[in-house]
C-alpha positions as CSV (number, residue, x, y, z in Angstrom):
1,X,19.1,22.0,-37.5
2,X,20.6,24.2,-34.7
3,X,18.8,23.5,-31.5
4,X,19.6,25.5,-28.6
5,X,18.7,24.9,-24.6
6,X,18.6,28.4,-22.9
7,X,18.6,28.2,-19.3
8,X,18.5,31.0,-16.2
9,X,17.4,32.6,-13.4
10,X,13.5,33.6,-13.7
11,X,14.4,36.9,-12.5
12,X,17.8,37.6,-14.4
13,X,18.0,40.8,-16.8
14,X,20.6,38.8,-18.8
15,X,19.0,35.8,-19.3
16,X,15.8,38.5,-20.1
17,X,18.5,39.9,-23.1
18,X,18.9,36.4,-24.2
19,X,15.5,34.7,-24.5
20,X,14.5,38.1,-27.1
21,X,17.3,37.2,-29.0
22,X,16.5,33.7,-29.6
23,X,13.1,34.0,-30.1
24,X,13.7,36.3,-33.1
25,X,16.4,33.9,-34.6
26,X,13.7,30.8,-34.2
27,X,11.0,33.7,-35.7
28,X,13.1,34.4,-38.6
29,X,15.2,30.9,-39.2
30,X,13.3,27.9,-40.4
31,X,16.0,25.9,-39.1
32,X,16.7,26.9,-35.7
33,X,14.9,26.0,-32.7
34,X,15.4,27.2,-28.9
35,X,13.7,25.0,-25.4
36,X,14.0,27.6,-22.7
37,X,14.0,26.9,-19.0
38,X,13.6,29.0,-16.0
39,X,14.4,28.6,-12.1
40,X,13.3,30.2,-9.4
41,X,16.3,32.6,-7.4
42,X,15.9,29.8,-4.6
43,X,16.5,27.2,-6.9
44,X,19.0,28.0,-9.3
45,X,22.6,27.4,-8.2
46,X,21.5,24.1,-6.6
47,X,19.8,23.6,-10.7
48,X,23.2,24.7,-12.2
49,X,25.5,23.3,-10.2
50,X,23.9,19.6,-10.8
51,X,23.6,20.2,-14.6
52,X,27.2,21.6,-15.0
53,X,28.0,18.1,-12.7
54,X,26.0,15.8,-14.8
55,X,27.7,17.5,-18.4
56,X,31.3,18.0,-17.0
57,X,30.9,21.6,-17.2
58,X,32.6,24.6,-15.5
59,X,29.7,27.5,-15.5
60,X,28.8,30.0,-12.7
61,X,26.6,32.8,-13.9
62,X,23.2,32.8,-15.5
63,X,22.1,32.2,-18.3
64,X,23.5,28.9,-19.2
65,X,23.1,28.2,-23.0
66,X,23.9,24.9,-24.9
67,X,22.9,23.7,-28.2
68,X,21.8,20.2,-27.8
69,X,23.6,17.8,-30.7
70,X,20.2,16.7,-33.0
71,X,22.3,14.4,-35.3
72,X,24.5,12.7,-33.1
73,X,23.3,12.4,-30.1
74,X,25.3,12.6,-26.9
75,X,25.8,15.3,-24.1
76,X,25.1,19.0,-25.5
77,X,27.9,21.4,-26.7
78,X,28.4,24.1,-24.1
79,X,28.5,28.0,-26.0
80,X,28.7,29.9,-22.1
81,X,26.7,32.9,-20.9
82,X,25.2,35.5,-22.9
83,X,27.9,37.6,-24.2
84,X,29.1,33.9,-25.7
85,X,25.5,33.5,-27.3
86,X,25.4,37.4,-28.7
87,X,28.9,36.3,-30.1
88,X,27.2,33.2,-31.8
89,X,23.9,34.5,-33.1
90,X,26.7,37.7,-34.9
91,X,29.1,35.1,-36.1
92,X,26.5,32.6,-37.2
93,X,23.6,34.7,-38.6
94,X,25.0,38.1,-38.4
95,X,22.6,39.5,-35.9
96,X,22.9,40.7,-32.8
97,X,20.8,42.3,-29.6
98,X,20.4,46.0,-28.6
99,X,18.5,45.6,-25.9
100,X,18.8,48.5,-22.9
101,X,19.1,47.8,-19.3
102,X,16.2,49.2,-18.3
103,X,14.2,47.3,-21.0
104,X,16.3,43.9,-19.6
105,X,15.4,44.6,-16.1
106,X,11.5,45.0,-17.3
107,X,11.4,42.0,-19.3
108,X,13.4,39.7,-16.3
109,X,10.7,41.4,-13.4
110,X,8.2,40.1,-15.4
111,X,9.6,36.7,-16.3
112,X,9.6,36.0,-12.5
113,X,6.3,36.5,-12.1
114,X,5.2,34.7,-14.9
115,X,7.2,31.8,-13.6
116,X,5.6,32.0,-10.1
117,X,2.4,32.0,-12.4
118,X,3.4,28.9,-13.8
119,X,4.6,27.3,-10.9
120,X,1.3,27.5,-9.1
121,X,-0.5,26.4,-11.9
122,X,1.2,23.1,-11.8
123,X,0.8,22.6,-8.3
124,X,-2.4,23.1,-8.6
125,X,-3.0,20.8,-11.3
126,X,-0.7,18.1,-8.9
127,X,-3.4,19.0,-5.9
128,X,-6.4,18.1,-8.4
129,X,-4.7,14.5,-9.0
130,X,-4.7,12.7,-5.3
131,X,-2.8,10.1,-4.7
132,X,-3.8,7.7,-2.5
133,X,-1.2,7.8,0.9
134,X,-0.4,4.2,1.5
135,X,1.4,3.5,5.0
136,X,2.5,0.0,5.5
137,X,4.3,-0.7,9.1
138,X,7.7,-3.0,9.5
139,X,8.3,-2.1,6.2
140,X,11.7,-3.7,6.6
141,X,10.1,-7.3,6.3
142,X,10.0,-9.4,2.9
143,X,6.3,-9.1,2.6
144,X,6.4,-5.1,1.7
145,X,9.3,-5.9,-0.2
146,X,6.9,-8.3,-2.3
147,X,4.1,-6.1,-2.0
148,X,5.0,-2.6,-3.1
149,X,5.2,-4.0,-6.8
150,X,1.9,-5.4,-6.8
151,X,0.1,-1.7,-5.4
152,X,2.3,0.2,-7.9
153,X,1.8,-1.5,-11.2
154,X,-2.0,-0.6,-11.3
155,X,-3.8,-4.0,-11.0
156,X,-4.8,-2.9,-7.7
157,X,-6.1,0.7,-7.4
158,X,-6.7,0.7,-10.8
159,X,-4.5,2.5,-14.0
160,X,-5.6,5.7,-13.6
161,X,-5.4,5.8,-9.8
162,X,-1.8,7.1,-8.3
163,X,-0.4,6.5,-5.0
164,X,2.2,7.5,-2.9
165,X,3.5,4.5,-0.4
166,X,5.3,5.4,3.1
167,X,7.0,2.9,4.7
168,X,7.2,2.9,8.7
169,X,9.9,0.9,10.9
170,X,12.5,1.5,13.5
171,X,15.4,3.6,13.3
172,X,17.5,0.5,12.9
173,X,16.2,-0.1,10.0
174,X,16.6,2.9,8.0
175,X,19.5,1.8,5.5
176,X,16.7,-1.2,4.7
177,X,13.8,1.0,4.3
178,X,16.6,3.3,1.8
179,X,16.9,0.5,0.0
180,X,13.9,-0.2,-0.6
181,X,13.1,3.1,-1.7
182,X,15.7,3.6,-4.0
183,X,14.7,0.1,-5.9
184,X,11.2,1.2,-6.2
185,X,12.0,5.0,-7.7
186,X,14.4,3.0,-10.1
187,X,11.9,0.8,-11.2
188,X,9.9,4.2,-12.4
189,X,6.2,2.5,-11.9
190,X,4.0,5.5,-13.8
191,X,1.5,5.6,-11.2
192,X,3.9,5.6,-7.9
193,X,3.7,9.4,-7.0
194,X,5.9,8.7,-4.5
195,X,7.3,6.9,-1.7
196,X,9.3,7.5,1.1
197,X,10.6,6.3,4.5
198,X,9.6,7.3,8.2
199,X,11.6,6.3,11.1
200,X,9.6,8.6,13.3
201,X,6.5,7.4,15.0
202,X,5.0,10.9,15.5
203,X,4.6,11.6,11.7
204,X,2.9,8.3,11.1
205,X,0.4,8.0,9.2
206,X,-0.4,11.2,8.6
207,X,-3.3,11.5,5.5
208,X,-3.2,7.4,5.8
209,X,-6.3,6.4,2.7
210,X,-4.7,2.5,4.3
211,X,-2.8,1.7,6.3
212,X,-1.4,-2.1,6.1
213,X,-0.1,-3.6,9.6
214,X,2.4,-6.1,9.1
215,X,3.4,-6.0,12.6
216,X,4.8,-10.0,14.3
217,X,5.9,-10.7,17.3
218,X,8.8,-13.9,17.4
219,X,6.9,-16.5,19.0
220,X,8.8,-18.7,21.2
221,X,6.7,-20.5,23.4
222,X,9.4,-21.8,25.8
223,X,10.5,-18.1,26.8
224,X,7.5,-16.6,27.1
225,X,4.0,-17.3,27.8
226,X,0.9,-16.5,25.8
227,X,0.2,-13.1,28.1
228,X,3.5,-11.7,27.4
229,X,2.7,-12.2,23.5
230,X,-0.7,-10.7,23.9
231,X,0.7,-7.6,25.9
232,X,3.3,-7.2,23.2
233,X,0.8,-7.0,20.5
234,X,-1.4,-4.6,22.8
235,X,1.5,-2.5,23.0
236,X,1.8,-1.9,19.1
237,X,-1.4,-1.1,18.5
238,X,-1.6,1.1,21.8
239,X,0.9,3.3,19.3
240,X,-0.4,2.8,16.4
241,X,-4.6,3.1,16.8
242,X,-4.0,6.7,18.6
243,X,-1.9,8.4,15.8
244,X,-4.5,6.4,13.3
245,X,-7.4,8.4,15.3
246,X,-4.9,11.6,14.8
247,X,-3.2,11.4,11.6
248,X,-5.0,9.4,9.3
249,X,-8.2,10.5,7.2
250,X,-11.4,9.9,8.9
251,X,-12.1,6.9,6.4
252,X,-9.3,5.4,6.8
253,X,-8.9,1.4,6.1
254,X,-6.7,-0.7,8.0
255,X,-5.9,-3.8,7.2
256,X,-4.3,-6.6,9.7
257,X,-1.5,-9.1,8.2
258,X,1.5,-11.3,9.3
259,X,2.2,-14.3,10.9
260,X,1.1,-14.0,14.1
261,X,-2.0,-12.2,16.1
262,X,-3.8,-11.3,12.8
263,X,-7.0,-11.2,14.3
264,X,-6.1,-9.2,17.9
265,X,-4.3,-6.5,16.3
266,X,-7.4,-5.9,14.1
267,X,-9.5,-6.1,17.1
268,X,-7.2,-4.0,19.5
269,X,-6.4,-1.0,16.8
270,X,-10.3,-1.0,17.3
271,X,-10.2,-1.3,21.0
272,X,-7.5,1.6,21.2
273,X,-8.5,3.5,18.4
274,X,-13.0,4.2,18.8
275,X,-13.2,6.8,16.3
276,X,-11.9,3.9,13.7
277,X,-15.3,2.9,12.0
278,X,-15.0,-1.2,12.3
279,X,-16.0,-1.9,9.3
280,X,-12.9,-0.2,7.6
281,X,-10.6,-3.1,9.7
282,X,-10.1,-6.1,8.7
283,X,-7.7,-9.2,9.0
284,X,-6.5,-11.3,5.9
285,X,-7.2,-14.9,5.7
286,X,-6.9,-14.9,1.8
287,X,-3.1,-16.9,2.3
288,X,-5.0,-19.7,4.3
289,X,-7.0,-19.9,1.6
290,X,-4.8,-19.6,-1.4
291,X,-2.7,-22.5,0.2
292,X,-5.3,-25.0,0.6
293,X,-6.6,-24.5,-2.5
294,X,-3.4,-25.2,-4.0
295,X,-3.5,-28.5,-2.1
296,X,-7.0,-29.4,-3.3
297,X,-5.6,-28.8,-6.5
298,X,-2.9,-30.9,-6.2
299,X,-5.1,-33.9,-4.9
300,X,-7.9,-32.9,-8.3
301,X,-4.8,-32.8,-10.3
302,X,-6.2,-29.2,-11.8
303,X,-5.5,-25.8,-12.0
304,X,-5.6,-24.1,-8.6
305,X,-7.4,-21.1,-10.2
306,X,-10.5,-23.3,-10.5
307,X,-11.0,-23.9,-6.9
308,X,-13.4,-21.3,-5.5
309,X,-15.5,-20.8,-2.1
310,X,-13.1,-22.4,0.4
311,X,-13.9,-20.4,3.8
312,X,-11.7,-19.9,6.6
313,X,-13.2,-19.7,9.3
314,X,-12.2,-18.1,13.3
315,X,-8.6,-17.3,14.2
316,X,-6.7,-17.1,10.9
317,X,-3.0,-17.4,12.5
318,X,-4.5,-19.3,15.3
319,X,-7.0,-22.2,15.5
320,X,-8.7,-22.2,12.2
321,X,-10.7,-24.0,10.5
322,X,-11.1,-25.2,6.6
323,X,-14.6,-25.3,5.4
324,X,-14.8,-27.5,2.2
325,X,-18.5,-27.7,2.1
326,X,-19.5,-24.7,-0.1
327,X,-16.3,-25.2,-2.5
328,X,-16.9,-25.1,-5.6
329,X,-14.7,-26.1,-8.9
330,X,-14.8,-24.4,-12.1
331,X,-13.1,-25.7,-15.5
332,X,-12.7,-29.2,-14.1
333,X,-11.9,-32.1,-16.2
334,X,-14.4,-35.4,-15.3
335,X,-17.2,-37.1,-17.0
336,X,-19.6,-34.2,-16.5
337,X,-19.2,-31.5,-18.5
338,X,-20.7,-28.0,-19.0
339,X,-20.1,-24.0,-19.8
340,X,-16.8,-22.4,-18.4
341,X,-18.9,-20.7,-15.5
342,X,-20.6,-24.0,-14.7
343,X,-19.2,-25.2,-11.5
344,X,-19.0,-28.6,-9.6
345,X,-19.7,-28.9,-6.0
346,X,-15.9,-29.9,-4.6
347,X,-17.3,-32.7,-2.2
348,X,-18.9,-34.3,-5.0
349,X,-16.2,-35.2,-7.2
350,X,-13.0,-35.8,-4.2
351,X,-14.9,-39.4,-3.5
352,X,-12.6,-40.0,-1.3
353,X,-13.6,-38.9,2.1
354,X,-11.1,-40.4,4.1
355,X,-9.0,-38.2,2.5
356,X,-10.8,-35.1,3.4
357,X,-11.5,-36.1,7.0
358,X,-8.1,-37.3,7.5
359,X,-5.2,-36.2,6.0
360,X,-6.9,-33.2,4.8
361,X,-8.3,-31.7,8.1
362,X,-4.5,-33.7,9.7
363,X,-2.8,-31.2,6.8
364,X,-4.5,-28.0,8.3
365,X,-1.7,-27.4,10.8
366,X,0.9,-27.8,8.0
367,X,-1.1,-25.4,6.2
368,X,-0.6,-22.8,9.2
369,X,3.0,-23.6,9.0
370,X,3.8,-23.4,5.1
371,X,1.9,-19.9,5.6
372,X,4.0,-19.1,8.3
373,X,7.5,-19.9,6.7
374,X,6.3,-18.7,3.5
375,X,9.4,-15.7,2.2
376,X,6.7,-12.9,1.3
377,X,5.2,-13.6,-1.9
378,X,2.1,-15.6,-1.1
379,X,0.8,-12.5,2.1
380,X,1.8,-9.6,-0.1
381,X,-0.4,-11.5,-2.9
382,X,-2.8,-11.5,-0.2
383,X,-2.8,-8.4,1.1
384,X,-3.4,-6.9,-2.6
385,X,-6.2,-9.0,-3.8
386,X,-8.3,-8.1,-0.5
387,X,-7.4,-4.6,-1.5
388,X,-8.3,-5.0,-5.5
389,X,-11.5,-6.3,-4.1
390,X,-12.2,-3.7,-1.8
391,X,-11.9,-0.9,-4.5
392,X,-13.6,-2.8,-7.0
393,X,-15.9,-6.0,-5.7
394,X,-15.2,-9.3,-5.4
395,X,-15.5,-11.3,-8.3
396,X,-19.2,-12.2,-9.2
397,X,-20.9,-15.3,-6.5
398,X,-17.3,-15.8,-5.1
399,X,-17.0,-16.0,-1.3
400,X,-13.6,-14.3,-0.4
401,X,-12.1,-15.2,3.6
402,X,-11.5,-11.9,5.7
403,X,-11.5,-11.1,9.6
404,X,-14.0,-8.9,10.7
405,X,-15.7,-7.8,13.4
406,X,-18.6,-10.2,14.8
407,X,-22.3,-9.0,15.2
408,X,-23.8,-12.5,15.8
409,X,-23.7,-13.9,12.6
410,X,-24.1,-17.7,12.1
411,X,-24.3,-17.6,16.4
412,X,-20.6,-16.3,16.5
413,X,-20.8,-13.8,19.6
414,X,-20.5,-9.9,18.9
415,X,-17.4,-8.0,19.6
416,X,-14.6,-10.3,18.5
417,X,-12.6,-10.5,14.8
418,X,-13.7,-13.5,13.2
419,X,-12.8,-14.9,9.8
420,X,-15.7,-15.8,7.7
421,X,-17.1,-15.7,4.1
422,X,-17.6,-12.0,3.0
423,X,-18.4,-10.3,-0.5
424,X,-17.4,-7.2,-1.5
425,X,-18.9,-4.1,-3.5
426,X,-19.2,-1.1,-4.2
427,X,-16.0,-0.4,-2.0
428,X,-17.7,-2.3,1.2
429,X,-17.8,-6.0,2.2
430,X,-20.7,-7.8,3.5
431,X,-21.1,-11.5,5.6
432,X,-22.6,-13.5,3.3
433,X,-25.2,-14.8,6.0
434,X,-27.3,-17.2,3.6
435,X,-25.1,-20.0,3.8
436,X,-26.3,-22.7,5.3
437,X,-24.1,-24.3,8.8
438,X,-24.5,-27.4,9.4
439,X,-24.4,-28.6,13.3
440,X,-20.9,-29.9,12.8
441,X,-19.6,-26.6,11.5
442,X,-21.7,-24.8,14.1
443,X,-20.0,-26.7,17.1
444,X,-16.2,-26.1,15.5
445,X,-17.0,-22.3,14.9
446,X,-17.9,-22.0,19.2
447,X,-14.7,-23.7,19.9
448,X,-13.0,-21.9,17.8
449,X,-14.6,-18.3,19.1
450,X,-14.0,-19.5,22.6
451,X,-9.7,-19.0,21.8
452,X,-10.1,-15.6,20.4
453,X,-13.1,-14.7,23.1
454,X,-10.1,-15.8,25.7
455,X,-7.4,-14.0,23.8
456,X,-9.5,-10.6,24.1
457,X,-10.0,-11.4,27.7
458,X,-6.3,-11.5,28.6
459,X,-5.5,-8.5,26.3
460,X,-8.5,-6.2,28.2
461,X,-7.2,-7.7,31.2
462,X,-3.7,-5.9,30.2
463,X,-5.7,-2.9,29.6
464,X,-7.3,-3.0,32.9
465,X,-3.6,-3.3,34.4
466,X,-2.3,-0.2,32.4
467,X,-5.3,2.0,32.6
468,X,-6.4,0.9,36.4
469,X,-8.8,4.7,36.1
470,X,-10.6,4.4,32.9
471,X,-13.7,4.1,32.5
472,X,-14.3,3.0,28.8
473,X,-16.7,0.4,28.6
474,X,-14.4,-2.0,26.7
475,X,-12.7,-2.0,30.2
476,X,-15.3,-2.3,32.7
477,X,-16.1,-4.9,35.0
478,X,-19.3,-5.2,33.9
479,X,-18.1,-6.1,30.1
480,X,-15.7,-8.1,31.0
481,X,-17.8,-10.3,33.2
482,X,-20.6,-10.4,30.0
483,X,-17.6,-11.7,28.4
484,X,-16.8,-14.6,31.1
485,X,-20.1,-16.2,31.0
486,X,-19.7,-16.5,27.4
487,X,-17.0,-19.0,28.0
488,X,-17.3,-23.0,29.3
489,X,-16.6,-23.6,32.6
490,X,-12.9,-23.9,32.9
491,X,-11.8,-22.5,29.7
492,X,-10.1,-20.1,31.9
């Protein structure tokens, strides 16, 4: 079977004179077959010269015509331009093309504009079939390295949902970010639209669906005190929340990971950024969770998978704290058994309790530092099952660990980002409010909103220092001396 590839300029009276002649061979011949292709005049030498590079081939003119090698495979045999092909078609098959110029020049106006046709159409279609722009900031690190996998292979967003990812960092890091790109195009994930790398702070986030804030700042306590930290976090997000408010879509979800400041940049992209709806930020705590599961599992002996409801409660990369109390386990092996989905209350089968008061609650700032040290796997899991169960719920009765923004729930004061026990559906989360507190917990979740009460304090104090003339209420005296009294006497 002859086929033939037949390739040229939308508008070219000669590649007009050809595409006639082939379509009356293919007409008449059972056993020949043509695949045209046209190119817009903008686009066709760039088009030619890469296919003449990628075949070894020495053509300048259009049309280009091959015939593609059915039965053996390999690169197609070159036959030239058209007089080549009117040669072949009269040597071959003993016909030929009488075609008159002014009939070729007809034919090749109307080829362009059917192409333009075309062309439109397909963007068109493209426009109809959103992806959803994903911007993830210091894009460099190994957590987007780990993480662009997970969003792209369709466990996330869902297989019929395509996105386009754009990764943000500093110029310095631009070979990186290259990198990165290039590995993820090769990898060819069917519903990764696109995804690109910006060096350029103005064209952040522009069309953002999420943005994920990965932001850290190198903590080294003997350098630097726990203001300059703060500032240097109220500095990012003094960059970032503006161009959110700007660039991004007006529901826009942001979520807050990293190492350090997890809940602060969460609450200061809000404090910088009004026109963010609070309920579309949120901090990730699921990595403090996954990990102590993991070591409850260890203890049990069982699968880590079966360990449900652990709550982290207050300042996830800060003071923390581990709530055991409403933990449940599912598919665990002991003298009592039932249906898969019938679950054991956790502090009913660990009968040791020195354990859990002890070396447990003693493990917690272990925990913080496995988390911490961890190479990028264990956040970027993180940061995609929060997503998974923003898009789609939370599995059914499971509490899932997230930072959000306080409106007195379980006597936590308002206007801080607190990690608690949330739900999600129907593409929003809610506290889950019903759960019982007992005095103990109730006494550790004021101590613990005391550090991040005193945290926002220093960082509006920054504000204050930068913005001496505004007069937001975030910033006024009269908000930040509500906030004082709020705190013990000498917490300060």
């Amino acid at each position: 079977m002859a086929k033939l590839v037949l390739a040229g300029k939308a508008n070219c009276p000669y590649y007009a004179k050809a595409e006639l002649l082939a379509d009356y061979l293919q007409a008449n011949l059972l056993d020949f077959k043509v695949h045209k292709i046209t190119q817009h005049p903008d686009k066709w030498e760039q088009w030619l010269h890469d296919i003449c590079e990628m075949n070894g081939w020495e053509h300048r003119q259009s049309p280009i015509i091959w015939r593609e090698l059915l039965d053996r495979g390999g690169k197609g045999l070159l036959l030239g331009g058209v007089n080549d092909f009117l040669e072949y078609a009269q040597h071959y098959y003993g016909i030929t093309s009488m075609m008159l110029s002014e009939e070729m020049l007809d034919i090749a106006e109307e080829n362009l504009q059917a192409h333009i046709e075309i062309e439109k159409e397909e963007e068109e279609i493209k426009s109809l079939i959103k992806p959803l722009q994903i911007w993830i900031t210091s894009a460099s690190g190994p957590i987007c390295y780990q993480l662009i996998p997970l969003l792209a292979n369709g466990e996330v967003f869902g297989m019929t949902t395509e996105i386009s990812i754009h990764l943000l960092d500093t110029g310095q890091f631009k070979e990186v970010l290259c990198g990165i790109v290039m590995e993820a195009e090769d990898m060819a994930f069917p519903l990764l639209r696109s995804i690109s790398e910006h060096t350029e702070i103005d064209e952040a986030f522009v069309q953002a669906d999420i943005i994920i804030v990965l932001d850290d700042v190198l903590l080294n306590c003997e350098a630097q005190s726990l203001e300059n930290y703060i500032r240097e976090v109220s500095e990012i997000c003094q960059v970032y929340a503006p161009l959110i408010e700007k660039n991004a879509k007006r529901e826009v979800r942001v979520i807050s990971s990293g190492k350090t400041f997890v809940n602060l940049k969460a609450m200061m992209i809000m404090t910088y950024g009004p026109s963010i709806k609070p309920e579309n930020v949120i901090a990730i705590a699921t990595s403090w969770e996954s990990t102590a599961k993991a070591m409850l599992a260890r203890k049990l002996n069982m699968n880590a998978a079966g360990v449900k409801d652990v709550i982290v409660w207050g300042n996830i990369t800060g003071c923390n704290y581990i709530d055991l109390s409403h933990a449940k386990l599912y598919g665990y092996d002991c003298a009592l058994w039932g249906p898969a989905d019938f679950p054991h209350p956790l502090l009913n089968v660990i009968y040791d309790s020195k354990w859990i008061h002890s070396e447990f609650q003693s493990a917690q700032s272990s925990l913080s530092s496995q988390v911490c040290h961890c190479v990028g796997i264990l956040p970027a899991h993180a940061v995609a099952s929060v997503l998974r169960y923003w898009y789609h719920g939370s599995p059914p009765g499971e509490i899932v660990s997230v930072g959000v923004l306080t409106k007195g729930q379980f006597c936590i004061p308002e206007g801080i980002v607190f990690s608690m026990p949330v739900r999600f559906q129907n593409g929003n989360w809610e506290v889950v409010t019903e759960l019982e507190i007992n005095e103990t917990t109730q006494e550790i979740l004021g101590r613990l909103a005391h550090e991040l009460i005193q945290e926002k304090l220093i960082a509006l104090k920054e504000i204050k220092e930068m913005h001496p003339y505004g007069a937001d209420k975030i910033t006024s005296k009269k908000y930040l001396h509500q906030e004082m009294e709020t705190l013990p006497t000498g917490s300060l």
